[in-house]
C-alpha positions in Angstrom: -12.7 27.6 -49.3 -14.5 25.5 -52.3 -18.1 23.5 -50.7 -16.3 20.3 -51.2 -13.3 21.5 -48.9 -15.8 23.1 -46.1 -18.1 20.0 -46.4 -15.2 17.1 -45.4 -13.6 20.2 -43.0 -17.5 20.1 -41.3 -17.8 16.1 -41.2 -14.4 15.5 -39.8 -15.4 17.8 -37.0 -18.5 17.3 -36.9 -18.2 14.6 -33.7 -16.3 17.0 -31.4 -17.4 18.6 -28.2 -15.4 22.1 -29.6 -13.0 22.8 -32.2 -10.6 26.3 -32.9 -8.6 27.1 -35.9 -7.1 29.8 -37.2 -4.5 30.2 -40.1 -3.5 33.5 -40.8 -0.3 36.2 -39.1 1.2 34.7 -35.9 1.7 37.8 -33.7 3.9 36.5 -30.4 1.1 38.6 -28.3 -1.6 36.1 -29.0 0.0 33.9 -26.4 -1.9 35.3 -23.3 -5.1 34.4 -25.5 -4.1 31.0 -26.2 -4.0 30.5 -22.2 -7.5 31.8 -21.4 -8.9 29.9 -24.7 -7.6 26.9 -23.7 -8.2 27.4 -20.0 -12.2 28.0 -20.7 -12.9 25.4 -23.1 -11.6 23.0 -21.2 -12.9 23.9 -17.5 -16.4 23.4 -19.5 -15.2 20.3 -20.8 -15.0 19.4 -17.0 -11.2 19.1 -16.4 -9.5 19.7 -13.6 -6.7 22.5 -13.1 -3.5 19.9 -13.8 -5.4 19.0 -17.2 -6.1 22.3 -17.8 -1.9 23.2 -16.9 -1.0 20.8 -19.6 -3.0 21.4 -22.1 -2.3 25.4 -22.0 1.3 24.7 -21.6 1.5 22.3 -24.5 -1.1 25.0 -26.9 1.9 27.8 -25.7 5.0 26.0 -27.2 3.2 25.1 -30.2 1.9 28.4 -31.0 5.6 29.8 -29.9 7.2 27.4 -32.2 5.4 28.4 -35.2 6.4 31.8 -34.5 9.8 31.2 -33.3 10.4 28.5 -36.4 8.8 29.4 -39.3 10.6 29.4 -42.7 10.6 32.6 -44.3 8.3 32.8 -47.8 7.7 35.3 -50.2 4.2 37.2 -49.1 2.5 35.7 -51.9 3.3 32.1 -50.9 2.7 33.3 -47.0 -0.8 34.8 -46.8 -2.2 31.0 -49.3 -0.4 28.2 -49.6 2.4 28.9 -47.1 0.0 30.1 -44.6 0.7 28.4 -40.6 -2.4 26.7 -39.1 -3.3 26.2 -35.7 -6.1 23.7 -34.9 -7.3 22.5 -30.8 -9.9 20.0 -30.7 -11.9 18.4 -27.8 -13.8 15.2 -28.7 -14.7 11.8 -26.8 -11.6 10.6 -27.1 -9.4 13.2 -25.4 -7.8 16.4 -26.6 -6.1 17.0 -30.2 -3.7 19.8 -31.1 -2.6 20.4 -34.8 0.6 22.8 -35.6 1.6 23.7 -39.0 3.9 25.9 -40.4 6.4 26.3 -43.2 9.8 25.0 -43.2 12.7 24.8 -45.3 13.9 21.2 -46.7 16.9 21.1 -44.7 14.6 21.6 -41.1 12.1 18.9 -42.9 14.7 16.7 -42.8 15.9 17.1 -39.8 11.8 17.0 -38.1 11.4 13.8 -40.3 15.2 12.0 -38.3 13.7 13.7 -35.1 10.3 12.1 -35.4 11.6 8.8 -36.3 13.7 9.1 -33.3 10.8 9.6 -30.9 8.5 6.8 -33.0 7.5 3.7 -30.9 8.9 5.8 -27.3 6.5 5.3 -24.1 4.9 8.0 -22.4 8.1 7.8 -19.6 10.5 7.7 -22.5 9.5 10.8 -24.1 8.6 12.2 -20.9 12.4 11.7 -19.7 13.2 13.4 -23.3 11.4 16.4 -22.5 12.9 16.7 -19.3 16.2 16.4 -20.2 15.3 18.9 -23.0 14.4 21.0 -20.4 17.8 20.8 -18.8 19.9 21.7 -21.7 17.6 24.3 -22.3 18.2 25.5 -18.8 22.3 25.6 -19.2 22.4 26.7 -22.8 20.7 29.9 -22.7 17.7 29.1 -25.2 14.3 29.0 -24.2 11.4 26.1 -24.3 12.3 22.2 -24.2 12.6 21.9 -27.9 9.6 20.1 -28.1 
């Protein structure tokens, strides 16, 4: 990373109580980790164990989704520019969580209709969404809520 790059990274960050990041291979074991990560930096942060549920649960299908759903790209393009990113930060304002990972232009377009579907939904829309995500889920076979 070029001193320019690390220096905006530092000062964007620079307000939050913690930060994590990693970009780099995505093994499915890492899971468990993610749990007790998210679990001890936010029981210091002073949240309670429904908080703490959440936030875990949402850091789970986030990390599973970039291993589940990740394009395929040639190892050169995968280990720089293609790399996934995972970034959890805690700062005044509440809890941030920052998935990225490579996908082809056909699943771009589909994320972009998706998320202009969901733009402008309340918190009881989208959580009706998720639970009726949940039930197809449930009847089809897959796993997760296809959040």
């Amino acid at each position: 990373m070029d001193l320019r790059s690390a220096q905006s990274l530092f000062h964007a960050l620079s307000g939050d109580h913690c930060a994590f990041a990693y970009s780099g291979k995505f093994p499915d074991e890492h899971s468990a980790r993610l749990i007790d990560l998210s679990t001890s930096v936010l029981e210091n942060q002073g949240f309670g164990l429904v908080e703490r549920g959440r936030f875990g649960y949402v850091m789970v299908e986030a990390y599973q989704n970039i291993v589940r759903h990740a394009a395929p790209l040639p190892p050169l393009i995968a280990e720089k520019e293609g790399r996934s990113m995972f970034l959890v930060r805690c700062h005044e304002k509440g809890q941030q969580l920052v998935a990225m990972n490579a996908v082809t232009s056909e699943q771009a377009d589909q994320l972009r209709h998706t998320l202009a579907s969901l733009d402008g939904k309340t918190g009881s829309q989208l959580k009706e969404l998720f639970l009726a995500g949940l039930q197809r889920a449930a009847g089809s076979g897959s796993r997760g809520a296809g959040l």
